[in-house]
C-alpha positions as CSV (number, residue, x, y, z in Angstrom):
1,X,0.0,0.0,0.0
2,X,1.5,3.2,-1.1
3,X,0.6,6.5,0.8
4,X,1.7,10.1,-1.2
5,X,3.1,12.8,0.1
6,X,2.8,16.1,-1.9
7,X,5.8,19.4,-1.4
8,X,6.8,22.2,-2.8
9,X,3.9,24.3,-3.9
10,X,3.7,27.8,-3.3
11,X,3.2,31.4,-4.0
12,X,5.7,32.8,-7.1
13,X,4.8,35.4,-9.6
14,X,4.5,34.3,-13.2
15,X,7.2,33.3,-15.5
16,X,9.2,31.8,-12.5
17,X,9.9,28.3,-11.5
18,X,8.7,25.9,-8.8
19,X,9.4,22.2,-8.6
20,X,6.9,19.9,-6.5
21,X,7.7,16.6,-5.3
22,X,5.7,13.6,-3.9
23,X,7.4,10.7,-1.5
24,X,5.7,7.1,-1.5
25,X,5.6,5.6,1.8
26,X,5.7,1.9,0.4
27,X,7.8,0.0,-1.6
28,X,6.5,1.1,-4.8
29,X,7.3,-2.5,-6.1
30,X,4.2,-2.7,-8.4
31,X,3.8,0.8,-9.6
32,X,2.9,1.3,-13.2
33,X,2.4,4.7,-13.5
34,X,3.0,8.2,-11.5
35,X,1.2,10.9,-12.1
36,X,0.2,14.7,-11.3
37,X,-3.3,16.1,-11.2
38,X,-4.4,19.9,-11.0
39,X,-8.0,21.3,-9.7
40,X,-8.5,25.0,-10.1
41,X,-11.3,26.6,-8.1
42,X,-15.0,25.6,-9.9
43,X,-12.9,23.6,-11.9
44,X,-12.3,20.0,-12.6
45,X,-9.5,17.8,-11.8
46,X,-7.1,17.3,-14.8
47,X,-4.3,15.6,-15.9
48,X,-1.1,17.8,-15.8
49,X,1.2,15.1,-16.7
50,X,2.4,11.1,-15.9
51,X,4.9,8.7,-16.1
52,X,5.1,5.0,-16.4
53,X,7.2,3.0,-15.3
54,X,9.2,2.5,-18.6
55,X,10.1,5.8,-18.4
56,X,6.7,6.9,-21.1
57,X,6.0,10.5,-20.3
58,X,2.8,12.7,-21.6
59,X,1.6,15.7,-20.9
60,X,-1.5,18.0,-20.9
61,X,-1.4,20.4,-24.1
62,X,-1.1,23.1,-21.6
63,X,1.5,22.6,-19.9
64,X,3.9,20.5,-22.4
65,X,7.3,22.2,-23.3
66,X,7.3,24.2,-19.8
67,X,6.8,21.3,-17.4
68,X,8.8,17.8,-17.0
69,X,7.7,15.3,-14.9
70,X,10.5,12.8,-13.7
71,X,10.8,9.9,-11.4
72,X,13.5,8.3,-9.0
73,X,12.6,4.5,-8.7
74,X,15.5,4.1,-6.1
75,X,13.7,6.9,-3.8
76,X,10.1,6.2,-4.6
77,X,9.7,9.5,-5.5
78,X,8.6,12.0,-8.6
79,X,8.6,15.4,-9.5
80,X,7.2,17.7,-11.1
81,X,9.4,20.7,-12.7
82,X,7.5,23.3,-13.5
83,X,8.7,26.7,-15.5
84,X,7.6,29.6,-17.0
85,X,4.4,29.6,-14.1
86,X,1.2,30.9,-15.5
87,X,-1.5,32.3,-13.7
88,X,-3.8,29.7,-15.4
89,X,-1.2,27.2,-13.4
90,X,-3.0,28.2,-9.8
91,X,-4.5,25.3,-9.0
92,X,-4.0,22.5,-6.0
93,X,-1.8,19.8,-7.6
94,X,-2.1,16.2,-6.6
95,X,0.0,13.3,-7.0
96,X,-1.3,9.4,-8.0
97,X,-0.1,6.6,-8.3
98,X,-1.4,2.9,-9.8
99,X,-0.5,0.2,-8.3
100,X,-0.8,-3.2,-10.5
101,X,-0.9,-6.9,-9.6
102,X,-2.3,-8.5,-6.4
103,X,-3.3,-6.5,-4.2
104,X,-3.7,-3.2,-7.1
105,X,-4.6,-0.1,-6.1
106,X,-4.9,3.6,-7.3
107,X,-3.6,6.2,-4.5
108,X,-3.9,9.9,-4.3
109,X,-1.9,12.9,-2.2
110,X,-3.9,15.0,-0.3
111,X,-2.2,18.1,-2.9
112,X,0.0,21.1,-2.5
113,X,-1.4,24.4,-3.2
114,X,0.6,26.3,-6.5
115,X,-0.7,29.8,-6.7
116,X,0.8,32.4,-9.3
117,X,0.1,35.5,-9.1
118,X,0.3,38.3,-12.1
């Protein structure tokens, strides 16, 4: 069972740079993909951008070419560099991760709060 730690969101004005990362508790033996998650205020959740664990990146149309997701399989971590912030970026980012095999499972961070400002 994997439990996910979100860190490094904050308050920066746009263009600048902030770089979240999320901790796995468990041994992340099992782990398929990783993956970060944005809600905006009266907004959905979306997908900002995921990882498998062959090393397959993709990323939302709206963020690609300023953000790069990464992962550390030794640490059982990920993160999420994020550049050239946009105020459209404010949202509370979470972290998932899917888990397959027996038992599977699909875990979420509680988020991190990224707010720019203009």
């Amino acid at each position: 069972q994997e439990q996910l730690v979100e860190s490094g969101g904050g308050l920066v004005q746009a263009g600048e740079s902030l770089t979240l990362s999320c901790a796995a508790s468990g041994s992340g033996f099992g782990i398929i993909a990783m993956g970060w998650y944005r809600q905006a205020p009266r907004k959905q959740r979306e997908l900002v951008a995921f990882i498998t664990a062959g090393g397959i990146k993709n990323y939302a149309d709206t963020v690609r070419g300023r953000f790069t997701i990464s992962r550390d399989h030794a640490e059982n971590t990920e993160t999420l560099q994020m550049n050239s912030l946009k105020p459209e970026d404010t949202a509370v980012y979470y972290c998932r991760a899917v888990v397959a095999g027996n038992p599977s499972g699909d875990y979420w961070g509680k988020g991190t709060q990224v707010t720019v400002s203009s």
